[in-house]
Legacy VTK file of the C-alpha trace (Angstrom):
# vtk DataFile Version 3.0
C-alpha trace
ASCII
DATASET POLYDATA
POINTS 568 float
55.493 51.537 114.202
57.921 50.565 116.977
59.844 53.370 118.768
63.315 51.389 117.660
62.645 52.582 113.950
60.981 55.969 114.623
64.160 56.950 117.115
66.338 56.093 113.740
64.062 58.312 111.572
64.437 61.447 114.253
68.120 61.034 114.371
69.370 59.919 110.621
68.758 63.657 109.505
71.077 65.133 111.945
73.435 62.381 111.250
73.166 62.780 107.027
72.538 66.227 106.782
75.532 67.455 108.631
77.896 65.053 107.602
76.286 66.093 103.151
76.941 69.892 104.859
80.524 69.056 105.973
81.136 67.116 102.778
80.077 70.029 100.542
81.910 72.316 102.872
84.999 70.388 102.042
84.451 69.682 98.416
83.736 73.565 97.676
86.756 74.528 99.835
89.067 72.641 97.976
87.895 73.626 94.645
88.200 76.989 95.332
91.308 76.605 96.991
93.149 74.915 94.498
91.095 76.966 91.654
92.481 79.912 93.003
95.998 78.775 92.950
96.442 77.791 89.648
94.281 80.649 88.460
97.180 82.690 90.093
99.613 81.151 88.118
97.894 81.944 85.027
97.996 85.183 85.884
101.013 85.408 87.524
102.612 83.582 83.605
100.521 86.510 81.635
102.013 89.391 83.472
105.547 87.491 83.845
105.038 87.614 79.548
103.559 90.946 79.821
106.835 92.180 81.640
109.035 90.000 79.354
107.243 91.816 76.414
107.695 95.299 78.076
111.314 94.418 78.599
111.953 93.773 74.762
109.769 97.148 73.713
112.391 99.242 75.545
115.156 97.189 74.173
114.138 98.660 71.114
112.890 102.036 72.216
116.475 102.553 73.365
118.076 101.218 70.265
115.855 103.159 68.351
115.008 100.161 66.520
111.543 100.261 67.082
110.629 101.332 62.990
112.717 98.192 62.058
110.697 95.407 60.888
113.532 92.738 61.082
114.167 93.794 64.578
110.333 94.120 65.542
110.462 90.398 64.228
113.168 88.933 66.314
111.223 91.023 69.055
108.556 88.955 69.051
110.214 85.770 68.314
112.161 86.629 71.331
109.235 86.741 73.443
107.453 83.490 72.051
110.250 81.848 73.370
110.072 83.241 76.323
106.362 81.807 76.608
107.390 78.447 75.746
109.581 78.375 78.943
106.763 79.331 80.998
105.228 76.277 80.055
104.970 73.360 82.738
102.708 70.836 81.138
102.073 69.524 77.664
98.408 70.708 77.966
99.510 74.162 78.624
99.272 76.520 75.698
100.040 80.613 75.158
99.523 82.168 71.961
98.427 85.446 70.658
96.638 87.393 68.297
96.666 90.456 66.534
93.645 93.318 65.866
92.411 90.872 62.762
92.274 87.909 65.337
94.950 86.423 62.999
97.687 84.379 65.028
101.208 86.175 65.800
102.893 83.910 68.296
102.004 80.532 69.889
104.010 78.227 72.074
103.042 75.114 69.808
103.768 75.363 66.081
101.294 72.278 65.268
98.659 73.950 67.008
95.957 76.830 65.784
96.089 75.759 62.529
93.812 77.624 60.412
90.382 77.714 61.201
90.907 76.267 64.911
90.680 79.894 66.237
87.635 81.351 66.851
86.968 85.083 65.978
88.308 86.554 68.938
88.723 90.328 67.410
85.761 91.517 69.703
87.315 90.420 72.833
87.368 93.232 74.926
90.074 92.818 77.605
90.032 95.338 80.517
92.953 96.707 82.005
94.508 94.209 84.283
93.615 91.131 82.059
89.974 88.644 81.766
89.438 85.476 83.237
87.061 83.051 81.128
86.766 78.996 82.034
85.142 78.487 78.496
87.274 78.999 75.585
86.900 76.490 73.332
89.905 75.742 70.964
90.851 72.686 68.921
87.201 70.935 70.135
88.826 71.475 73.240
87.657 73.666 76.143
90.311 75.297 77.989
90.328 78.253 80.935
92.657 81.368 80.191
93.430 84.158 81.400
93.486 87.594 78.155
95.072 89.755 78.489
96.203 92.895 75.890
99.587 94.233 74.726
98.580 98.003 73.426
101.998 98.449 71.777
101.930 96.034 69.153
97.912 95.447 69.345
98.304 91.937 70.682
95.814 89.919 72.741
97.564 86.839 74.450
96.346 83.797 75.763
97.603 81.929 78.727
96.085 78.711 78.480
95.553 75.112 79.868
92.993 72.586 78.993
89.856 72.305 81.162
90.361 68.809 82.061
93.705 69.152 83.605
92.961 72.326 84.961
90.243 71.014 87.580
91.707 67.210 87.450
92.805 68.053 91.391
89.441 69.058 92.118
88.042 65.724 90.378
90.002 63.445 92.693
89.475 64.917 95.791
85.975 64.933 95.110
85.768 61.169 94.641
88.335 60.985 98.093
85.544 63.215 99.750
82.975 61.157 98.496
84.352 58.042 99.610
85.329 59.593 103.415
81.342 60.578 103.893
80.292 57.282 102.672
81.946 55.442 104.949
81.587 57.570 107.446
77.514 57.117 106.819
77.723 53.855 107.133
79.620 53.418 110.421
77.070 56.073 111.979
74.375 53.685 110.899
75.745 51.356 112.388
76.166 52.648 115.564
72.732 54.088 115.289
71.029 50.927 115.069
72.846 49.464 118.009
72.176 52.674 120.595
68.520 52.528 119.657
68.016 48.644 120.452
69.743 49.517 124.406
67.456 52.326 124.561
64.268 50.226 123.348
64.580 47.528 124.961
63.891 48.904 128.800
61.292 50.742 127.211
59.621 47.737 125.858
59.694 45.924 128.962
58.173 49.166 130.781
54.946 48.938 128.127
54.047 45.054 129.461
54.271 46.028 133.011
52.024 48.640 132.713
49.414 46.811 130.559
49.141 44.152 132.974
48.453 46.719 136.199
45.862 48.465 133.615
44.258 44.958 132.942
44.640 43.454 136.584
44.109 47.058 138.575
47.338 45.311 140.365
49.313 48.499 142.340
51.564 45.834 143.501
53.391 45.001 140.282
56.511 46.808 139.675
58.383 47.776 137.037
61.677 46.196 136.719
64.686 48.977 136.894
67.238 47.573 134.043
69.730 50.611 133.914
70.608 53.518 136.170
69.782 56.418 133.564
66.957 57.917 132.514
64.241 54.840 131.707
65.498 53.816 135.097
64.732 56.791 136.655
61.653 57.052 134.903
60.564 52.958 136.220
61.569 54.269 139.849
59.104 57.356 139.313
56.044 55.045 138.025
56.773 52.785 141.190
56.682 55.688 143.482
53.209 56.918 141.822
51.455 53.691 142.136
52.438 54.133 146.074
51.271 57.251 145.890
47.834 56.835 144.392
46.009 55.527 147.406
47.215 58.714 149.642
46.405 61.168 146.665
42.580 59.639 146.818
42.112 61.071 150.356
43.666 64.256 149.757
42.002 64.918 147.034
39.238 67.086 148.962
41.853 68.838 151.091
43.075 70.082 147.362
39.941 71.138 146.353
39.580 73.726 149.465
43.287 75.045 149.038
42.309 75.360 145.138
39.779 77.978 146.333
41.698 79.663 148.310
44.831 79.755 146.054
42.153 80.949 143.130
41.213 84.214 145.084
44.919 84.645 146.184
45.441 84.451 142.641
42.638 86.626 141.465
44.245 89.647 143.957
47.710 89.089 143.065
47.042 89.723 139.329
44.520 92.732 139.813
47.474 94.154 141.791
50.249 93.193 138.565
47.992 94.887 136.767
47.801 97.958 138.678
51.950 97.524 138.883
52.206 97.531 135.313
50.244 100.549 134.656
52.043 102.297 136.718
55.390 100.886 135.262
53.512 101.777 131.681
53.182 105.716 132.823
56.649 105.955 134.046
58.160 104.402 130.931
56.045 106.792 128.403
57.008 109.394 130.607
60.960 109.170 130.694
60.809 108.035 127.146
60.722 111.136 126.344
64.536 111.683 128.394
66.275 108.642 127.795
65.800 105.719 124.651
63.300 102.372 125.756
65.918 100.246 125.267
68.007 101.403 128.155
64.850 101.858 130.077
64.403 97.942 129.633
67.872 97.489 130.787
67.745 99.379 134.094
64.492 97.765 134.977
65.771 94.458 134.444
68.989 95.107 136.678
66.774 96.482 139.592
68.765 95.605 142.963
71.539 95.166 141.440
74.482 98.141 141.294
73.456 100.716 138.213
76.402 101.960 137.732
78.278 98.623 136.589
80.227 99.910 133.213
81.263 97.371 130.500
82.946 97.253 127.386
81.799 96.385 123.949
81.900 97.600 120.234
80.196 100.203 118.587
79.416 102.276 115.826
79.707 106.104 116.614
77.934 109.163 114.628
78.471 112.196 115.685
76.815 115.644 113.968
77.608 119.215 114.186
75.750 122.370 112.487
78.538 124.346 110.409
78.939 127.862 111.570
75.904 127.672 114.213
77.152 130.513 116.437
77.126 132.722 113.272
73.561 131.327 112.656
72.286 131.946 116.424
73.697 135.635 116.219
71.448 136.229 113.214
68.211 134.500 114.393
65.405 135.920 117.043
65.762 133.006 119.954
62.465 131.798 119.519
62.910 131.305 115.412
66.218 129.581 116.667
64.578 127.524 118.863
61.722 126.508 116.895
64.381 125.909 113.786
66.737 123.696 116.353
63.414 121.611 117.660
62.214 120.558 114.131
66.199 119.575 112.543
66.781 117.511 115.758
63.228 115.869 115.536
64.187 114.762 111.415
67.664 113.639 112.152
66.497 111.774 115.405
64.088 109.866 113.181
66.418 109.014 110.997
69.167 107.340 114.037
65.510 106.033 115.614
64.825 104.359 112.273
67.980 102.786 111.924
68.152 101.026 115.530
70.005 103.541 116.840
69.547 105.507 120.086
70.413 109.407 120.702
73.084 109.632 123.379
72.564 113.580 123.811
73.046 116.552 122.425
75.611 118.698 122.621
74.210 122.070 121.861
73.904 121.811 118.117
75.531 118.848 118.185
74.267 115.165 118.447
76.382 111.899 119.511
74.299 108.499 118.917
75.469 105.359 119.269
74.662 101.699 117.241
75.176 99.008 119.318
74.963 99.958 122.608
72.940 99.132 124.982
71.466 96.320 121.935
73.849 94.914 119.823
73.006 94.653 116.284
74.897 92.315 113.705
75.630 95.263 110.987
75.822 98.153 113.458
78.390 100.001 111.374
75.722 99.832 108.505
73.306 101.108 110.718
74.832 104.375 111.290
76.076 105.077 108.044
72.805 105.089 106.480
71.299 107.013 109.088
74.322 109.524 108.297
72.929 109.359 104.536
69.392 109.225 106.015
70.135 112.332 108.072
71.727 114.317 104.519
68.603 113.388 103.167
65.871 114.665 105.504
68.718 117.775 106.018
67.934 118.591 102.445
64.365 118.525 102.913
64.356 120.908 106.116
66.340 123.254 104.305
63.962 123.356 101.337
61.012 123.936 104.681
63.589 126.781 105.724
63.667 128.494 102.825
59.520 128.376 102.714
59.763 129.966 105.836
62.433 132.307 104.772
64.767 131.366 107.599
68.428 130.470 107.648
68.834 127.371 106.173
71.335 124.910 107.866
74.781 122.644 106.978
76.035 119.903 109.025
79.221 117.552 109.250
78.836 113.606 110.262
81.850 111.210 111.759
81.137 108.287 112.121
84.064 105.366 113.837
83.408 101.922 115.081
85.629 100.529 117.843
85.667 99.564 121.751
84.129 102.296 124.380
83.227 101.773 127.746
79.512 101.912 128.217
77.018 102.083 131.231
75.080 104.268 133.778
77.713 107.040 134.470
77.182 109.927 137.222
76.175 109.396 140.939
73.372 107.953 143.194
70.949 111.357 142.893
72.424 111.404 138.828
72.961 108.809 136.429
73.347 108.930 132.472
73.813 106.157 130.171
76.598 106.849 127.724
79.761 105.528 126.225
83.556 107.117 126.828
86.594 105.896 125.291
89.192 106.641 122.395
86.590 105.714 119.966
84.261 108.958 120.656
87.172 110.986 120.307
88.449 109.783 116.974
84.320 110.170 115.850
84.046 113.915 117.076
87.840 114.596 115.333
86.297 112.832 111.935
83.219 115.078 112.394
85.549 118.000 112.770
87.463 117.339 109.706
84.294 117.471 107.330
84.872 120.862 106.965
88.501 120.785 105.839
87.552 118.266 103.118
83.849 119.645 102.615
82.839 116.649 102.438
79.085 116.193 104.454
80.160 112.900 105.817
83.669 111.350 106.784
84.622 107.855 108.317
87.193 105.748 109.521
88.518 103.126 107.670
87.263 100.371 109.984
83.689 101.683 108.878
85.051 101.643 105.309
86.412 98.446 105.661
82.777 96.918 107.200
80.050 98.070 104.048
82.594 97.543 101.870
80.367 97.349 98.222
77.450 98.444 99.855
77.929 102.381 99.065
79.703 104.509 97.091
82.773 105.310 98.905
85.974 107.862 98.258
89.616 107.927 100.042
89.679 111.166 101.264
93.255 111.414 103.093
95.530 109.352 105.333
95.980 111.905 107.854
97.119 111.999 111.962
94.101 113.492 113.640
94.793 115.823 116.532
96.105 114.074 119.554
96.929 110.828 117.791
100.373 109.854 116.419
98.944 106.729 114.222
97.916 107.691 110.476
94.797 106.602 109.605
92.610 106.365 106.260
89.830 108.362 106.365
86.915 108.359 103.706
83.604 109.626 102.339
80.489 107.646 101.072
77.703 108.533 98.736
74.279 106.989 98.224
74.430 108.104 94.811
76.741 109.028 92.479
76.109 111.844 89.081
78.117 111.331 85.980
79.978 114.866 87.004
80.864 113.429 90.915
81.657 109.970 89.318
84.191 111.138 86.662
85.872 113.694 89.864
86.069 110.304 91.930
88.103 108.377 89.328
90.383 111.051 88.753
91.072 112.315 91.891
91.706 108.537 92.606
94.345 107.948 89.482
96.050 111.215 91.244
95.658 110.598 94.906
97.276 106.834 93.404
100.201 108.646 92.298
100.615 110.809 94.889
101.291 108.280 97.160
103.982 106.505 94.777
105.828 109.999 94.679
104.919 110.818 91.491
104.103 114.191 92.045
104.375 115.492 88.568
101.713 112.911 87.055
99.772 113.502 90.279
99.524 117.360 89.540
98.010 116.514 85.905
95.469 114.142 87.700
94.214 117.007 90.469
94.460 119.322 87.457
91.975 117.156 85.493
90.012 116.065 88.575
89.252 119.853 89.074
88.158 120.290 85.828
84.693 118.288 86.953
84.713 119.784 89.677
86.313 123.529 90.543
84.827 123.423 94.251
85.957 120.342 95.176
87.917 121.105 98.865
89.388 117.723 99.064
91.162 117.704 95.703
92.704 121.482 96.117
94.388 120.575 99.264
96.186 117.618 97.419
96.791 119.948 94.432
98.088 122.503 96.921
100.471 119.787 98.389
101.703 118.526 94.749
102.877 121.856 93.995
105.094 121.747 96.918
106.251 118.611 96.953
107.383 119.098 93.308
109.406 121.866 94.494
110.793 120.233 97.610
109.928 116.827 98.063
109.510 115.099 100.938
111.113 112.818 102.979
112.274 109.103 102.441
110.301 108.071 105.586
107.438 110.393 103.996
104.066 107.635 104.422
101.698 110.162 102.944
99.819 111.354 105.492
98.945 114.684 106.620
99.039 116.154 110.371
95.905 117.983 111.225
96.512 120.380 114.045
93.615 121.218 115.435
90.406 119.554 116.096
LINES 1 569
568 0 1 2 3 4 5 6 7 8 9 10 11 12 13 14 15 16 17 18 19 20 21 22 23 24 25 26 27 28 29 30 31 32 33 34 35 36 37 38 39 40 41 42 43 44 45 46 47 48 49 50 51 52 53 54 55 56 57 58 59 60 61 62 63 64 65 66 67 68 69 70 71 72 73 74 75 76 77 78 79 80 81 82 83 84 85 86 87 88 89 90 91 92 93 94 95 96 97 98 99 100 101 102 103 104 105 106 107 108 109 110 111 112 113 114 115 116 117 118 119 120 121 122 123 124 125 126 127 128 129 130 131 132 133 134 135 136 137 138 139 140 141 142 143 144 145 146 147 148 149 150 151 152 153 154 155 156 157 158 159 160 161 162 163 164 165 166 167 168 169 170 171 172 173 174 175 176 177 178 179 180 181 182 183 184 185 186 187 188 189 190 191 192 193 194 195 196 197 198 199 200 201 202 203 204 205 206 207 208 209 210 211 212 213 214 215 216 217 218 219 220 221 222 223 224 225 226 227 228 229 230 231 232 233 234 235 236 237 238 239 240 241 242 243 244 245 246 247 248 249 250 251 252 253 254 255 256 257 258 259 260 261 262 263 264 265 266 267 268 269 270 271 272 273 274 275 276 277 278 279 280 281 282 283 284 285 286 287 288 289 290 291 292 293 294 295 296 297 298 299 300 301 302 303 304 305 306 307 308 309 310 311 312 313 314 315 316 317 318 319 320 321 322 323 324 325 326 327 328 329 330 331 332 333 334 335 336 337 338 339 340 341 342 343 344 345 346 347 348 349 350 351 352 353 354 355 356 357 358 359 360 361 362 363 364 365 366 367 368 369 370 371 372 373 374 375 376 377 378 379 380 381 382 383 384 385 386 387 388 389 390 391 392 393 394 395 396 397 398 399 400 401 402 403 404 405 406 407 408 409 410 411 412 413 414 415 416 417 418 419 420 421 422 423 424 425 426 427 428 429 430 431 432 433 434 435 436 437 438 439 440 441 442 443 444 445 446 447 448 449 450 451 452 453 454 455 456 457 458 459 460 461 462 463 464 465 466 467 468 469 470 471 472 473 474 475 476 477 478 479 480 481 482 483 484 485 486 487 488 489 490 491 492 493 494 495 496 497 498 499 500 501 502 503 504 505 506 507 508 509 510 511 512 513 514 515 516 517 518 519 520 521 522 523 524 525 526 527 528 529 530 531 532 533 534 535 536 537 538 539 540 541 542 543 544 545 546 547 548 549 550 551 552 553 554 555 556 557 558 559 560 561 562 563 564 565 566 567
């Protein structure tokens, strides 16, 4: 096979496959786009009726019409008018049923007749309506959006038939389709012309050099068609026939330098060798003071200035033993030290594990950091599940503690991801790599705050916001931390959650929701009930404790929601 057509073969894939990629790309963009539009206004016409409905339920509430079937009637007739002016194309349909699945209300009178709806009295519609893209009605299939009326035990319909739903989609798939294709072609095109220039040099390269293999003729030349790289490479096989006759006679002269070179050689790797062990014994020492990783780094800047700080993103953990002064007063030193040695050797494992590195400790207290000096692409998930990690191998110390019949220990965890300033920090005789900035602040004040909340583990919203689905997580507060005049959202996050802790999470949710909206009375019923589960629960007294008061003086108009902690 000729180089013409194998060039063609080598390039067509990155020609097609990007240009199916980008197509794709395109197509699936716009269908979800414009899916996601007019799924909207589904939506946006079922809780427009929902509202309308709402609005004629307290018409009657108010007239205290409510018992009156007549009334109830022109209720509902009422709001099936309504419906039909939500309508904007004759394929659009809204209808609804009651608790039999028998028909109450439909926006076209000639439609549903009897036996055309399927048995939709099992439909169960959560709150805040259902989305389905195969409802079938009529032998036609049709997306909706259900959703349910509790008051007069309706479920309604919003409706429009498939085909016009996704008829937008349709055409700019076949516009997309027709772009690539022609698109394919002129590529091919262009292809085929680009690899006859580049062949044809080439070609004429392959006869010259046949001929000086059959004719042993050093004379002949190649001809030098174009000043890029086949003529560069012509000019190159000229020079080396030149040079052949002079690289003959020093071929012996090579030979000798070979040996010597081969000895030089020899020494110069017996003494890398010896550099490396040496390099080896340093590195396993001082492992044992500072993480490999930053090792690596300082031996790969060697000459250059060590104390060169930069800044970058990262993921900060910070732990603190609850109440360890009270412990050390109670403990012999060496019990305290030997305690102290084996919790920091389980909860380093657990930051080592997780590509973290231990920044230092801080008495009882560790600071490690994800993300510096190696960046990681989930960082923030990093450190959280070392923070779960660390719970984890906390409980199984204690358990150890309690074999021994020794104090057993509790610890707090913050954990914040933002922009520090990292590097070698100290002077000439005393350098330590570490991180400064805003962001270790706001990780010790979450660490601090663990207490407060008793929850084991707090963080800020930005680490929220980044393993979003990927753990259990609970709004704790929106608070001002000491020192800070922004409010922030601060949370908690569970591997795992028990039917008891799941049932206190919803309910301290529905109240914490209210809360907010100034609905302090509702609120108080919703701590009230969220205690229930749980009696011990720190976070959800505080917010019971602020309910009360707010009932009895409420707060401001500029009131946000969020608390001011004092101190750290």
């Amino acid at each position: 096979m000729n180089i013409r057509p194998k060039i063609i073969l080598v390039v067509l894939p990155f020609i097609v496959v990007p240009l199916a990629m980008a197509t794709m790309v395109a197509y699936l963009s716009a269908k979800d786009g414009i899916t996601a539009i007019a799924s909207d206004l589904l939506r946006f016409k079922s809780q427009t009726l929902g509202k309308y409905a709402d609005g004629q339920l307290e018409l009657l509430l108010s007239n205290e019409l409510d018992d009156d079937p007549e009334y109830i009637e022109a209720a509902q007739r009422a709001i099936g008018a309504f419906a039909r002016s939500l309508l904007r194309s004759p394929t659009e349909l809204i209808f609804a049923v009651d608790g039999s699945g028998s028909v109450v209300m439909t926006t076209d009178s000639q439609s549903l007749a009897d036996g055309s709806v399927p048995d939709l009295r099992h439909t169960d519609v959560p709150i805040g309506g259902l989305w389905s893209d195969s409802l079938t009605l009529e032998e036609m299939r049709r997306v909706a959006y259900i959703d349910s009326y509790a008051a007069w035990e309706w479920t309604y319909y919003v409706t429009e038939a498939w085909e016009a739903f996704f008829s937008p989609v349709s055409r700019i798939a076949f516009l997309i389709g027709l772009i690539g294709s022609i698109s394919l072609l002129v590529s091919l095109v262009f292809l085929i012309a680009a690899t006859g220039l580049i062949s044809r040099p080439l070609e004429g390269m392959v006869k010259v050099i046949e001929n000086i293999i059959d004719t042993m003729d050093l004379k002949t030349r190649v001809p030098i068609l174009y000043k890029d790289e086949t003529g560069r490479l012509a000019h190159s096989f000229n020079r080396m026939t030149m040079s052949l006759e002079k690289a003959n006679k020093d071929v012996k002269d090579f030979a000798l330098r070979a040996v010597f070179a081969h000895r030089r050689a020899v020494l110069a790797q017996k003494e890398a060798e010896a550099s490396r062990e040496r390099e080896q014994s340093l590195r396993v020492l001082f492992q044992k003071y500072v993480p490999q990783s930053i090792i690596d780094q300082n031996i790969d800047r060697k000459g250059k200035n060590l104390l060169v700080g930069e800044n970058r993103h990262v993921s900060i953990l910070m732990s603190d033993i609850r109440s360890f002064t009270t412990l050390s007063e109670k403990m012999p030193p060496s019990e305290l030290v030997d305690s102290l040695n084996r919790y920091f050797e389980l909860m380093v494992d657990e930051i080592d594990k997780n590509g973290g590195i231990t920044d230092k400790y801080i008495g009882d207290a560790i600071m490690a950091l994800f993300g510096a000096p190696e960046k990681q692409y989930d960082d923030t998930w990093r450190s959280v599940q070392a923070g779960i990690g660390m719970l984890n191998a906390l409980e199984e110390f204690n358990k150890d503690q309690m074999r021994r019949k020794k104090k057993t220990f509790q610890i707090g965890i913050g954990i914040h991801y933002g922009e520090v300033t990292a590097g070698n920090i100290g002077s000439d005789k005393k350098l330590e790599y570490t991180v400064i900035g805003e962001t270790v602040n706001m990780a010790s004040r979450l660490e601090g705050l663990t207490k407060y909340y008793g929850a084991p583990i707090v963080v800020s919203e930005t680490v929220k916001k980044s393993i979003e689905k990927k753990v259990n997580s609970r709004l704790l507060d929106r608070v001002f931390v000491k020192g800070s005049n922004l409010p922030i959202q601060i949370y908690t996050v569970a591997e795992k959650l028990i039917a008891k802790e799941k049932e206190l999470w919803e309910a301290f949710a529905d109240g914490q929701q209210k809360y907010y909206k100034r609905n302090f009375t509702a609120a108080l019923a919703a701590f009230q009930s969220a205690l229930k589960a749980s009696p011990d629960d720190l976070t959800c007294q505080h917010f019971l404790e602020r309910t009360k008061k707010f009932i009895k003086t409420p707060p401001e108009e500029s009131w946000n929601g969020a608390f001011r902690h004092e101190s750290k």
